[in-house]
C-alpha angles and dihedrals in degrees: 000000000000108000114246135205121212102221101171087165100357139319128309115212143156135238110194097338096314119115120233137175119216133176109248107239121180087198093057121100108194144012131273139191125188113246129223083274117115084211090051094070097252117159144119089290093060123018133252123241110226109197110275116213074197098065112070114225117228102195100244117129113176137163109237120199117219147108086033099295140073119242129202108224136193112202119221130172109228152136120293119190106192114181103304098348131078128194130204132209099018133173113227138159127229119206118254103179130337120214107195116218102182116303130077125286135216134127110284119211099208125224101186115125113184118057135193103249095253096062121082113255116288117237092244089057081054094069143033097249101137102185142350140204137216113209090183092184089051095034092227136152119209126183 
């Protein structure tokens, strides 16, 4: 039996034990979580990541560029439980501020896997997740 993930309007996860919704994006590298700021897009929608004394900091603070906006982002190393898998360690991001420049914002849940070596590993290199499927009329998630 292949593991799937229910994602009616995105997917549903948890980082350390707290639940988050995320909009699946295949041109999305990592994954990200909103932080306690009100700038960071946290809300009912999405989550809110309250500090883990579980998830360990690794003093890296970058601004990414997508979605039309650029985000601040602290990097952690954590636990992430998906549907039927968990990770762990993980690298993840949580959202420090978001600037939009134009476009629409939300909290992506990436789903690229290859990276340039310059970029910090993708969620997907993380795991050992070796394919997914979208089935869009049944709203699944297969990987």
């Amino acid at each position: 039996m292949v593991p799937t993930v229910d994602c009616p309007t995105g997917a549903s996860y948890s980082v350390e034990g707290q639940r988050f919704r995320a909009v699946l994006d295949t041109g999305s590298p990592f994954l990200l979580v909103p932080g306690r700021l009100p700038a960071s897009g946290c809300d009912d929608r999405w989550g809110c990541f309250a500090d883990s004394t579980a998830s360990v900091a690794l003093g890296d603070a970058t601004t990414e560029g997508f979605g039309g906006q650029d985000v601040g982002v602290e990097w952690r190393r954590g636990r992430l439980d998906f549907g039927d898998f968990s990770f762990s360690p993980i690298n993840f991001g949580v959202v420090t501020s978001s600037v939009r420049k134009g476009g629409t914002s939300a909290i992506y849940l990436g789903l690229v896997r290859d990276r340039v070596p310059r970029v910090r590993p993708t969620l997907l290199e993380q795991t050992d997740i070796a394919a997914f499927q979208f089935d869009f009329p049944r709203r699944r998630l297969t990987l």
